[in-house]
C-alpha positions in Angstrom: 0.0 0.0 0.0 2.9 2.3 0.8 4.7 1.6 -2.3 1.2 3.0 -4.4 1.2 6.1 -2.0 4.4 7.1 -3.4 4.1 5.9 -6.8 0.7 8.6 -6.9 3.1 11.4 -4.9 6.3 10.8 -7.7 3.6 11.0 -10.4 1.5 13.3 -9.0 4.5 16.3 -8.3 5.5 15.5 -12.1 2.0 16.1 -13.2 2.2 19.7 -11.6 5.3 20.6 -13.1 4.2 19.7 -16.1 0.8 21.5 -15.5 2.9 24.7 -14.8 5.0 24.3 -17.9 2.3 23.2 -20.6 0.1 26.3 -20.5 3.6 28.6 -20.6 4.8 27.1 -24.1 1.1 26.9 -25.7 0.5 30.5 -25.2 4.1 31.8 -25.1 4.1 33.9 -28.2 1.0 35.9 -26.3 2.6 36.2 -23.3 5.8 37.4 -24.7 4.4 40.0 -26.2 2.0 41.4 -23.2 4.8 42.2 -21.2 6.8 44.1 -23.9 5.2 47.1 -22.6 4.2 47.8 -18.7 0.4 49.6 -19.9 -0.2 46.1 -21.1 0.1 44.1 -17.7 -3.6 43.9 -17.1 -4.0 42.1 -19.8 -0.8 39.2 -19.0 -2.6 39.1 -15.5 -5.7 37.5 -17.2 -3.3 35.3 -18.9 -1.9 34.3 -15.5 -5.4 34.1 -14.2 -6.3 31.6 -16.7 -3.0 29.4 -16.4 -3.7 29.4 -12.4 -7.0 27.7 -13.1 -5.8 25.4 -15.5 -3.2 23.9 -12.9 -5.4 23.7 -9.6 -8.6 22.0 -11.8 -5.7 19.9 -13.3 -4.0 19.3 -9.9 -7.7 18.0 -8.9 -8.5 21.0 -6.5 -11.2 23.1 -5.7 -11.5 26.1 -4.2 -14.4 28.5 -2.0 -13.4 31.8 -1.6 -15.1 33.7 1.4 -15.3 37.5 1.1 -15.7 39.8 4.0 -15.0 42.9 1.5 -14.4 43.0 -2.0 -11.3 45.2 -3.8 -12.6 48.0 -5.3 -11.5 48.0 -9.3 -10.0 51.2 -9.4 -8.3 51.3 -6.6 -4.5 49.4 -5.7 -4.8 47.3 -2.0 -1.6 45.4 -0.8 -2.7 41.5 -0.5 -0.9 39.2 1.9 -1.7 35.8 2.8 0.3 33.3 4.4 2.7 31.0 2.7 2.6 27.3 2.6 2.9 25.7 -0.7 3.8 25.6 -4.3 0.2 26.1 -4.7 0.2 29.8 -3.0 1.0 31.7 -6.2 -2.0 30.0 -8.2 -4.5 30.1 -5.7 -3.6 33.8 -5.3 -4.2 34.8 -8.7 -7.5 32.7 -8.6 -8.8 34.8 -5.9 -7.8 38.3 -6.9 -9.3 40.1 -9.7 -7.6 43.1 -9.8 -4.4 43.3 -11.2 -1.5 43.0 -8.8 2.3 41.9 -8.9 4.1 40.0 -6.9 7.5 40.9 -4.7 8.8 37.3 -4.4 12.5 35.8 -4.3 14.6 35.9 -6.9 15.7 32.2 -7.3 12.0 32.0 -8.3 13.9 33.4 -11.7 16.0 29.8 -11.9 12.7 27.5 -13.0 12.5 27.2 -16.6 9.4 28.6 -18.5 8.0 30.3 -15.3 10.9 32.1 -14.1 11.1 33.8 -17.5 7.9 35.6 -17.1 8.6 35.6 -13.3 11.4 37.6 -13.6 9.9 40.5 -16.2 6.9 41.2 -14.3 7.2 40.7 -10.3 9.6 42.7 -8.3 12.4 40.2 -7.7 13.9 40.8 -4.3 17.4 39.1 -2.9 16.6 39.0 0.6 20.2 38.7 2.0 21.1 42.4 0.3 19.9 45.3 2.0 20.8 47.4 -1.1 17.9 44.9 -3.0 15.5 45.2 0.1 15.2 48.7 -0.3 15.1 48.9 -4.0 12.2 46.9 -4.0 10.1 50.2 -2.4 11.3 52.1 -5.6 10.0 49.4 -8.1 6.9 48.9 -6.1 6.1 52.7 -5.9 6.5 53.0 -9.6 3.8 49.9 -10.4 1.5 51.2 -7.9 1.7 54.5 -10.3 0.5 52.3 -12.8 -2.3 51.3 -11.3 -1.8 47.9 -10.0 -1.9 46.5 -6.6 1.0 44.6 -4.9 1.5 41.0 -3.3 3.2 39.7 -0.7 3.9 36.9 1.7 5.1 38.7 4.6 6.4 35.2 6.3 9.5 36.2 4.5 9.2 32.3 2.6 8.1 28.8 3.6 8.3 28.3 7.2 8.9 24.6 8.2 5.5 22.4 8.4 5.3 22.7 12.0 5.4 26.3 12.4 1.5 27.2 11.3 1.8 31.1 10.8 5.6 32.5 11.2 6.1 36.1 12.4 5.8 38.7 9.6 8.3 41.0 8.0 7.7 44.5 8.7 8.0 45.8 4.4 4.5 45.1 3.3 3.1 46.9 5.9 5.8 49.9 5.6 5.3 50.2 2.0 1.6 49.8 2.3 1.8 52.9 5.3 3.9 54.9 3.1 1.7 54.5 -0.2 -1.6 54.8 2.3 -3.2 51.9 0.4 -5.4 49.0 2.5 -4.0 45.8 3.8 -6.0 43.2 2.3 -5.8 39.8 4.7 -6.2 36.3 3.2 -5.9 33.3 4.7 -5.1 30.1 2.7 -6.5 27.4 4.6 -5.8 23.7 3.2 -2.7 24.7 0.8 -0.2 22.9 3.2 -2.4 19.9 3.2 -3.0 19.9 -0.8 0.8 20.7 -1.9 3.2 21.0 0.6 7.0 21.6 -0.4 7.5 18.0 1.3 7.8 15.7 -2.0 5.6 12.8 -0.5 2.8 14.4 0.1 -0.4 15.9 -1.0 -3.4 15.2 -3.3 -6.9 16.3 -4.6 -9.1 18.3 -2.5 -10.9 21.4 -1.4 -8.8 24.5 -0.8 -10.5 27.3 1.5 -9.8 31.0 1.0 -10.9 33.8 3.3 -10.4 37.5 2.3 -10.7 39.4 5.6 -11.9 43.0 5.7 -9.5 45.3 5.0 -6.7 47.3 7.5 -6.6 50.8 6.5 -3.5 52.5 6.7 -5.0 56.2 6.2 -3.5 58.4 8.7 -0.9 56.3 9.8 3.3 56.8 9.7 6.4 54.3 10.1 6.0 54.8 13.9 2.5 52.2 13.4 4.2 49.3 10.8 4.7 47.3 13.8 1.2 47.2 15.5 -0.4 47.1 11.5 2.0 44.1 10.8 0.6 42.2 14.7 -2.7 42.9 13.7 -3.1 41.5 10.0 -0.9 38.2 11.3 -3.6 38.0 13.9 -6.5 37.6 11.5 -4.7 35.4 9.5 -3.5 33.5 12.7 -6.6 33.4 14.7 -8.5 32.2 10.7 -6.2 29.2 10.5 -7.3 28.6 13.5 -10.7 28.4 13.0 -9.9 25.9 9.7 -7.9 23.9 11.7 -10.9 22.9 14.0 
């Protein structure tokens, strides 16, 4: 019986990769040319939109998306959520309508097909430079000029599969205070369970999202990144906890 179990966990991680890939090189001449220019990003979103779908129905998951409140089209929001599997990205895009990039890691940039289009339109960040970690407020401020929201996972990366909810970096909430746009919480609930980044693991299922009502940051400075950042890893926190039961 074992021996099945991870006969359907080798085949079933291959099956995602080649989920992720498939879409990429079937529409690769449309995505190369929506990001040749930065006014046509809302339209490579919907692309990515599209390719997110086609891996989680492929992957043999389904999702039900909770809303408390509901983004506003014309107006940019920073989402966080918290960060559990290879699944985050997809599920992400799934749930979020309105055009947003992502500030991730650059050794995202280092898997083929994806990290091509990863690294033209997110804002790469190499987290063991602080010259990178603050250029990363200078790219973000110039896409939020452009109209689009911002997306981050303020765990800093994947914390180990014990830890459920790790502390939060402060820069989401600092560049969310200094833009004065709204925090928009979401809480991924079964991700870990579905696709872990432990190889023998996962499968089919439901995946629940919750998008909390918004934290807004009008009127407040740096002095109040700390007490934003404890209360949005509280909803998330105290969420997980309620999926958890």
């Amino acid at each position: 019986m074992k021996l099945f179990k991870y006969l359907f966990w080798i085949l079933y991680r291959i099956w995602f990769y080649i989920l992720v890939a498939l879409p990429i090189l079937i529409l690769f001449p449309i995505l190369l040319i929506s990001i040749l220019k930065e006014s046509w990003y809302p339209f490579f979103f919907k692309l990515a939109r599209l390719w997110a779908k086609i891996i989680l129905i492929g992957m043999g998951f389904h999702w039900k998306i909770e809303r408390e409140q509901t983004p506003e089209k014309s107006k940019s929001y920073m989402f966080i959520a918290n960060h559990t599997s290879m699944a985050d990205i997809m599920l992400m895009l799934v749930s979020i309508k309105n055009p947003f990039v992502f500030v991730g890691k650059k050794e995202l940039t280092k898997i083929p097909l994806f990290g091509f289009f990863y690294k033209r339109t997110c804002i790469l960040v190499d987290r063991s430079s602080e010259k990178s970690r603050k250029a990363v407020f200078l790219r973000a401020q110039k896409r939020l000029k452009t109209g689009v929201s911002i997306c981050i996972f303020p765990e800093g990366g994947v914390p180990e599969e014990h830890i459920v909810l790790d502390d939060f970096k402060d820069g989401a909430f600092r560049l969310a205070i200094n833009h004065q746009i709204s925090i928009v919480p979401i809480t991924f609930g079964d991700n870990k369970k579905r696709l872990s980044y432990t190889f023998f693991s996962g499968g089919p299922g439901k995946m629940r999202v919750k998008i909390h009502k918004f934290l807004t940051t009008e009127g407040l400075t740096i002095k109040d990144t700390k007490a934003l950042n404890e209360e949005a890893r509280s909803v998330i926190l105290k969420q997980l906890e309620i999926f958890n039961k």
